[in-house]
Every structure is written in C-alpha cells, then in structure tokens.
N, C-alpha and C positions, 0 to 999 in steps of 0.2 A: 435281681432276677426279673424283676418288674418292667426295670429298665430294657434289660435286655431283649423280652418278649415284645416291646414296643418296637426298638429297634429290628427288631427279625420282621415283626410286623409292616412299619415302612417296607424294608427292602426287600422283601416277599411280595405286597401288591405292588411294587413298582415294575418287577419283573415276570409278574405274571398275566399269561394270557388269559384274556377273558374268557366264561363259559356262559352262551349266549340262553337265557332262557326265554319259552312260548308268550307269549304278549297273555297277559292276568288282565281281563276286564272285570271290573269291579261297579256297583250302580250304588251311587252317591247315599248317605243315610244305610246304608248295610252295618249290618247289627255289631255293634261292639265286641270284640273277640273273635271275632271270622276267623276262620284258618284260612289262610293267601297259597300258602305250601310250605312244605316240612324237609329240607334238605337231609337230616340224618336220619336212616330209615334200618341205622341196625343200632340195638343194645350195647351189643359190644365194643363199637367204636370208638376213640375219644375223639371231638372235636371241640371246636371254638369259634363262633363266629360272632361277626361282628360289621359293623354299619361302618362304610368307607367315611372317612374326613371329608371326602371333597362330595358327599349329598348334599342336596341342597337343604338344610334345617328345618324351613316351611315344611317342605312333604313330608319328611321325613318323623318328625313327631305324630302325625298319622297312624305309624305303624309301629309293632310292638315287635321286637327279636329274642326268641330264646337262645341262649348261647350255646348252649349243650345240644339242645335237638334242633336246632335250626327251624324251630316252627315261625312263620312269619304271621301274623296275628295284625288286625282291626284295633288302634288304639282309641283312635277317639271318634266323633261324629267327623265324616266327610262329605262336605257340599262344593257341590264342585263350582259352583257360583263365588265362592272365596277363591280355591284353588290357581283355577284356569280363568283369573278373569281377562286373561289376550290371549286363549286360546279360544277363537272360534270355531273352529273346523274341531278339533278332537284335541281331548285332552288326554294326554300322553308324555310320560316320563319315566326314566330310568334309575330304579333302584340299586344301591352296588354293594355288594356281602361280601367277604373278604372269611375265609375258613382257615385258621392259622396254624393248624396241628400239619395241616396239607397243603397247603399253600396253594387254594382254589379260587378266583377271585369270578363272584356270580354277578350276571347284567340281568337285572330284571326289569323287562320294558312293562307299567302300570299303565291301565287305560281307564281311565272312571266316563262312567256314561252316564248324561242328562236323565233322569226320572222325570224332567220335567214342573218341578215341585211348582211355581208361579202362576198364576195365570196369566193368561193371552194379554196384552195392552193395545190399542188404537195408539199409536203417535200423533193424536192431538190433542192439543190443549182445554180441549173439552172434550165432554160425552156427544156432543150436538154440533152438527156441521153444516153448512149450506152450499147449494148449488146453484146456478143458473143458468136456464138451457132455454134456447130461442125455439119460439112456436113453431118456426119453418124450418127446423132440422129435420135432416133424412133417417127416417126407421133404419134400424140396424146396423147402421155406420156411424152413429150418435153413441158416445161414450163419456160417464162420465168417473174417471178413475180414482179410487181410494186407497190412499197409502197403508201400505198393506202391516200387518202385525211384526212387532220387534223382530231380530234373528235368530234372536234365544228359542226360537221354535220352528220345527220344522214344517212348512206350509202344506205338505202333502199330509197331516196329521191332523191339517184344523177341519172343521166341517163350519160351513158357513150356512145361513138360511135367512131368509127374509121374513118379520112377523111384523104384525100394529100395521099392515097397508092399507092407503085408501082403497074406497070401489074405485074399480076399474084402472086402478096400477098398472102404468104403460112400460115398468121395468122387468127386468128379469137381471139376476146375479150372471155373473161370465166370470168363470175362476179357472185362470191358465194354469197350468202346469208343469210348462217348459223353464228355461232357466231365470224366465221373465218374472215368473208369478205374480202379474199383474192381476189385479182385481176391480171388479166394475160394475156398474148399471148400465145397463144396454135398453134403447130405447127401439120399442116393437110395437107400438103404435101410434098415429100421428097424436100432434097435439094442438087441442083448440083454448086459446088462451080464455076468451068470452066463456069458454064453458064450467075450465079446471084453471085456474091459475096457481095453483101452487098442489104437492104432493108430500106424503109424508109418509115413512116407514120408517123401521127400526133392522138395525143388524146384527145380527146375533153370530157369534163365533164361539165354538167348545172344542176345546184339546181333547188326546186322547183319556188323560185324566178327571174328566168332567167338569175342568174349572172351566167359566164361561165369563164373557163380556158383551158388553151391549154398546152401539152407536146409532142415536138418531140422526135421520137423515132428512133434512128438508128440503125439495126441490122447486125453485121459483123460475115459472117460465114468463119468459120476456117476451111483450109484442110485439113483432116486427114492425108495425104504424106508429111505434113510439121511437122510434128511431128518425134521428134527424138525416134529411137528404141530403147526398152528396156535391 
C-alpha cells in the first residue's frame, strides 16, 4: 500500500500542473513557528501533503509541513546571511507541495528580507586612513573619495555625519545618491599650508538599526615650493 501511494505520488506530480502561489515575504530571525499559510481550510476534507524530492534540502529544513492541514510553519532560525549568500539583489526561492488525495502540485515563491542584523564596515584595513591634497587645489572641484560601506547595505539607509573636526575644517561630506553612490570630502576653502598643514576628523556612519561605525580621517597638505621643478 505504501508502495503503491509513492508510486501514484511520482506519477501524479509528474503530470501535474503547477498552482502558482502570491510571493511570501518573510524577515530573517521571524519567530519559530510562524504560520507561512495553511492549504486545507475545511474539516472535512481528507488531504495529504508533502514536500517535493526535487527542494533543494538547505531551504527546505527551514520550514516545518503539516500533512493533514497543510499549515506551512517557521522551523528553525533563518538568517539570510547563511541562506542567500550569492544572492545579492534578493533572496528568493521556490517551495514545491505536492497534495496527493488530489493531486495538486503548489509553487510557492519565498522571499526573506535583510533586517539588517551587522553593522556598517569601512573596507579598510584599518579604522584610520590618510590623505594628501596639495595647497594649491581649487575650492570645490577638489575631492577626496572614500570607499564606500560593504553591499550588504543599502546606502540610501546609511546617515553619514562628520564629528572630532579641527577649527576651521575646510571639508564638507558630499553623499550622491544616483547609481554612483560615491562619497566624499569636498574642499570649500582655500588652503594655507604655513598656517594648517595637516586636518583631522572622524566619520561616523549609523544604519537604520542604530548599529554605528567610525573612520578617522587624516588630511596632509603638501606645499607646492616643495615640489621639485620641472
């Protein structure tokens, strides 16, 4: 008998057409036991479901299946940092149910969404960086650019701010927001090497989760008389 229902099973989702279900977005660390959705929604029904052969196993211990109600259930912790880690753009996959009293075979497209959990990182090899920018650079067209935070985060989310500056800080931050999302110190006032030669501030960057980082930033200006002629 056993046998049997396996085989009907094979050759029932081989021949049957999919029933496409709504995209399930899901945010990573959602409580154990969530209800996803509940396929059988009468008493009196008999069903039988069950998780197709060909899921992929990783995802698939995730979620928990009732056989009888079709309740799709939260098994265990999901971080989507395990999950999807070459998904960059979204993480997104298809769960496949197989109903074997009726021979229904369900596509359920899962989307888990970044919370965010890490904080921000600088891509350098240290907290503290240097610069050097020549006394005789022009205001406003002088830039000097910082490689910008991992891509694990979305840059229109960070809040950037400058603290710890000398008097009279000739920078201001410039945070694009096109597909560049370049970032930078823009220079808005001249500079007299004899007066300031070197500046010093700190960068500060906070997600929308409140985890925070910090880069010191030191700027050495060079005198142009120090420069050999040509």
């Amino acid at each position: 008998m056993i046998l049997f229902l396996l085989i009907l099973f094979s050759l029932s989702f081989i021949y049957s057409d999919p029933i496409e279900l709504s995209d399930i977005i899901i945010h990573e660390h959602i409580p154990i036991g969530h209800l996803l959705v509940k396929f059988n929604t009468s008493i009196n029904q008999q069903n039988s479901y069950r998780f197709v052969s060909n899921n992929h196993r990783e995802i698939q211990r995730y979620f928990l299946l009732n056989s009888s109600t079709g309740e799709l259930r939260i098994a265990i912790d999901i971080d989507r940092s395990l999950i999807c880690t070459h998904r960059h753009i979204q993480c997104k996959f298809i769960l496949k149910i197989f109903e074997l009293f009726h021979e229904k075979l369900y596509h359920i497209p899962i989307i888990i969404e970044d919370i965010q959990d890490s904080r921000p990182i600088f891509p350098y090899k240290s907290s503290e960086i240097e610069f050097h920018l020549s006394e005789n650079s022009p205001i406003y067209q002088s830039k000097l650019f910082i490689q910008q935070i991992y891509n694990n985060h979305d840059q229109k989310q960070l809040k950037y701010q400058l603290k710890n500056i000398d008097k009279n800080f000739p920078f201001i931050i410039e945070i694009n927001t096109d597909l560049s999302n370049r970032l930078a110190l823009v220079l808005i006032q001249s500079l007299d090497r004899e007066t300031i030669d070197s500046y010093n501030c700190t960068l500060c960057v906070t997600d929308t989760n409140g985890h925070n980082e910090q880069l010191h930033i030191k700027i050495i200006i060079d005198d142009v008389n120090d420069q050999s002629p040509m």
